[in-house]
MDAnalysis code that builds the backbone (N, CA, C; Angstrom):
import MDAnalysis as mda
import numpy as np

u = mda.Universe.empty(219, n_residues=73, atom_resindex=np.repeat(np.arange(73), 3), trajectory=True)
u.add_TopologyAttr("name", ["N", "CA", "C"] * 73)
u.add_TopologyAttr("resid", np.arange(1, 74))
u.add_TopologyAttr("resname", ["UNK", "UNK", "UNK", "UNK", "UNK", "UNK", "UNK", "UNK", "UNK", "UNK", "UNK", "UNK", "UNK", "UNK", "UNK", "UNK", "UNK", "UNK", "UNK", "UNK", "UNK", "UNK", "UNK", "UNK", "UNK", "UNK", "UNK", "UNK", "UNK", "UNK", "UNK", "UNK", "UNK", "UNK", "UNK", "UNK", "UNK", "UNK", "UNK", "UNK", "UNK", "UNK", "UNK", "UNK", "UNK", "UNK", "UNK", "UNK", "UNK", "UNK", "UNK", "UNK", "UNK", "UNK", "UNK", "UNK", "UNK", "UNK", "UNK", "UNK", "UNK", "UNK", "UNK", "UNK", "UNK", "UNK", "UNK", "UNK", "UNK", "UNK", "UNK", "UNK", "UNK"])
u.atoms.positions = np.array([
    [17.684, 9.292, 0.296],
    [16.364, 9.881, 0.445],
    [15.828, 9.533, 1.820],
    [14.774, 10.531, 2.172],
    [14.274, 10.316, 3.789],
    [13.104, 9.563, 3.388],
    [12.611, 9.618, 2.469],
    [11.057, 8.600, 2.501],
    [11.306, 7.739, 1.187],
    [10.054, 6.658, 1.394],
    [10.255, 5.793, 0.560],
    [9.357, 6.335, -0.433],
    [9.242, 5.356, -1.353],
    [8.956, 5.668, -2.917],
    [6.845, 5.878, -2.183],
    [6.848, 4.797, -1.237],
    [5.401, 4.510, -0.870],
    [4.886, 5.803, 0.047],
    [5.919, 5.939, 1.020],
    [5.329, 7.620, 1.365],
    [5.228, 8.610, 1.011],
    [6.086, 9.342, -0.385],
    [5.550, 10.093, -0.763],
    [4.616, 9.794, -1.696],
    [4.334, 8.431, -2.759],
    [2.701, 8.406, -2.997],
    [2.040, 8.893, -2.209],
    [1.479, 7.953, -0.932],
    [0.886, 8.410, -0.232],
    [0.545, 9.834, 0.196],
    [1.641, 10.573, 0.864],
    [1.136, 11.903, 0.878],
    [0.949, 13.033, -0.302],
    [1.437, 12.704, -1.338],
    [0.711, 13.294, -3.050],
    [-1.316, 12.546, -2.997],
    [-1.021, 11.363, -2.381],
    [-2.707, 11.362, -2.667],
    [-3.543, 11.597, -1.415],
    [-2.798, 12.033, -0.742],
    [-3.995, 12.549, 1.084],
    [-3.944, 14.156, 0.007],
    [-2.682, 14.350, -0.365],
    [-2.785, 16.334, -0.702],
    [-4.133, 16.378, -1.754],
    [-3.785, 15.683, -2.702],
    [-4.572, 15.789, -4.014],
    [-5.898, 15.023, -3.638],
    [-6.639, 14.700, -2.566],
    [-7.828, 14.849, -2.326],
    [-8.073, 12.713, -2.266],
    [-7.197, 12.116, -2.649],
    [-7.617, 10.246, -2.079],
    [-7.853, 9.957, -3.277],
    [-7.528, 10.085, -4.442],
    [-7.094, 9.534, -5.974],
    [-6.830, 10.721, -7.112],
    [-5.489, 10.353, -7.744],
    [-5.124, 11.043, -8.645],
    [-4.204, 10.762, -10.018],
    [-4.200, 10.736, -11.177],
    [-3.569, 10.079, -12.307],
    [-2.003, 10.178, -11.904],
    [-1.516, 9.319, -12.354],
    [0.456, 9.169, -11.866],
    [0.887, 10.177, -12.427],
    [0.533, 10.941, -13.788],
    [1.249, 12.177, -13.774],
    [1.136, 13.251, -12.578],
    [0.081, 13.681, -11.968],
    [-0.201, 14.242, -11.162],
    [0.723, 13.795, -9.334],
    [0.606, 12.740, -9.513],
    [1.485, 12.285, -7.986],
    [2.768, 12.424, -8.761],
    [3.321, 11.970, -9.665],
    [4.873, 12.606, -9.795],
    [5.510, 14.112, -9.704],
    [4.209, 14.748, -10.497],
    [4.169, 16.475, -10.100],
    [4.666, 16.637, -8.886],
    [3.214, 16.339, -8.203],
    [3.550, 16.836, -6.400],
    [4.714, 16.161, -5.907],
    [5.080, 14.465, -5.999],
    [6.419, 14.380, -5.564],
    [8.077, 15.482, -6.197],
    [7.726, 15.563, -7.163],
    [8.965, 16.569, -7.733],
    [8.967, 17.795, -7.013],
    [7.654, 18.440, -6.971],
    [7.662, 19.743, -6.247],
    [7.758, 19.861, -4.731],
    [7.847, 18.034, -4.137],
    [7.652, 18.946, -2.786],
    [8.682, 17.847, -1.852],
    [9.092, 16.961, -3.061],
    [10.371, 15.825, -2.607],
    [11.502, 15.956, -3.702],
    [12.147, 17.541, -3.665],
    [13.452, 17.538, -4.832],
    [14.337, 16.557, -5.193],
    [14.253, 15.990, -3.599],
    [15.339, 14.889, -3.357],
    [15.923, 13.778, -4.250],
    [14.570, 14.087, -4.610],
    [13.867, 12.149, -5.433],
    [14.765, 12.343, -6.808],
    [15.003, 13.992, -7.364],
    [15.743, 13.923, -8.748],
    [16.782, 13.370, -8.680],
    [17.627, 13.218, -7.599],
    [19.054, 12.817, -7.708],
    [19.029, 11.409, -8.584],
    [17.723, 10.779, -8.244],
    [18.006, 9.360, -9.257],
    [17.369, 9.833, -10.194],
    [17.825, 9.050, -11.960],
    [17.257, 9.204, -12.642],
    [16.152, 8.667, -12.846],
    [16.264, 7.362, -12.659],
    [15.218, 6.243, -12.888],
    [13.690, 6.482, -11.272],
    [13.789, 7.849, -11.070],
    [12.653, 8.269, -9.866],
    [11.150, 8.009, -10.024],
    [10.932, 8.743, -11.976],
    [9.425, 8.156, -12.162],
    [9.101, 6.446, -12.539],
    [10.241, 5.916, -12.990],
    [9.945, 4.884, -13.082],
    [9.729, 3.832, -11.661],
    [10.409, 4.342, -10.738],
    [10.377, 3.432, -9.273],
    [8.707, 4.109, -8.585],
    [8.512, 5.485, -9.063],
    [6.373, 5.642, -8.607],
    [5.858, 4.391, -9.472],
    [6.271, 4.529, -10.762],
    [5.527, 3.146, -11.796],
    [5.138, 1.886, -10.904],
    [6.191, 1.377, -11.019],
    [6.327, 0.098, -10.167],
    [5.911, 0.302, -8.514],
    [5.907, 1.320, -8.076],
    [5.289, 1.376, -6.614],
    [4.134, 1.303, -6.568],
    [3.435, 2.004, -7.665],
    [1.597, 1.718, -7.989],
    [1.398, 0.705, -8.089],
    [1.799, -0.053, -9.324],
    [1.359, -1.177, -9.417],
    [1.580, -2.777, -8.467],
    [2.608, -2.481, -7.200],
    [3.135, -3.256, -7.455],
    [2.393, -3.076, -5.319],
    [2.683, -2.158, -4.921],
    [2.389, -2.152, -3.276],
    [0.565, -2.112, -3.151],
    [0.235, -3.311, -2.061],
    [-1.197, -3.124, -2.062],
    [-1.801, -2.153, -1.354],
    [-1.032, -1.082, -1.256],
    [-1.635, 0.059, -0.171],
    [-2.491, 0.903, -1.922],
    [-1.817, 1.150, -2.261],
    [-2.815, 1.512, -4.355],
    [-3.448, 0.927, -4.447],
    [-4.633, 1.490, -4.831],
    [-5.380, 0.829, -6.178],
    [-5.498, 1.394, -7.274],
    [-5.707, 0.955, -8.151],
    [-5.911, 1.784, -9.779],
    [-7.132, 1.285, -10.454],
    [-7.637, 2.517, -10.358],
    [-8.885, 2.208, -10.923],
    [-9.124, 3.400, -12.859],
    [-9.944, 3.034, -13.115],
    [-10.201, 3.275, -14.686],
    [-10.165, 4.857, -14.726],
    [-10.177, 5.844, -15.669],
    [-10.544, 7.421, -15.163],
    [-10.324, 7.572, -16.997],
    [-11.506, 8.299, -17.509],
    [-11.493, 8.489, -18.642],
    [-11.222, 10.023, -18.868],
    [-10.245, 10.616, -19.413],
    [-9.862, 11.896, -19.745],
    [-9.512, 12.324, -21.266],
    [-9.302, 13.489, -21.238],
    [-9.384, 14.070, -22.627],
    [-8.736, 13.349, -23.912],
    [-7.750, 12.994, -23.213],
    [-6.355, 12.162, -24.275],
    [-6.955, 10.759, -23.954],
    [-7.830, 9.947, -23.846],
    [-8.278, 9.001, -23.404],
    [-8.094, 8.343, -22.052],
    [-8.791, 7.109, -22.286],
    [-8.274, 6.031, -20.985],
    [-6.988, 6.144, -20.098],
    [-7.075, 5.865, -18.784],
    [-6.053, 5.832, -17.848],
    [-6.446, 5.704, -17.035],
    [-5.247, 5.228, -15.916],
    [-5.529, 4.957, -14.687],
    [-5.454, 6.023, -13.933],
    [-6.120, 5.870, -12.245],
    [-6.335, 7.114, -11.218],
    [-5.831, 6.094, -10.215],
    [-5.028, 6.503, -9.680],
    [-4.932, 5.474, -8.568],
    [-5.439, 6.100, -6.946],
    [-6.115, 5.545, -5.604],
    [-6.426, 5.738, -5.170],
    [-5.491, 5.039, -3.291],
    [-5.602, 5.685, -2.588],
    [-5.072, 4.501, -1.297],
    [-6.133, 3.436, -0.813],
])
């Protein structure tokens, strides 16, 4: 892959407006980094990139199906 797991977060949350739920940044990474399918384990390495790099934050976001996180840069 040409980018890391942290740049395309990043540019899924400059596109989607500076915070958005992890389903939503995996969307835009699938649709606009194909690349990333070759591994299987792809959404699980965004998982651990949220939580884990301090360039994220995750903050609270209450939606239809309940509670969740939004994470933000």
């Amino acid at each position: 892959m040409s980018h890391t797991f942290a740049e395309m977060i990043e540019a899924a949350l400059k596109s989607l407006g500076g915070r958005a739920p992890q389903k939503a940044i995996a969307d835009y990474i699938e649709e606009h980094f194909p690349e990333v399918k070759t591994r299987s384990t792809w959404r699980n390495s965004i998982s651990g990139t949220l939580s884990t790099n301090p360039l994220f934050e995750a903050e609270a976001a209450v939606h239809e199906d309940g509670k969740k996180a939004r994470f933000t840069i």
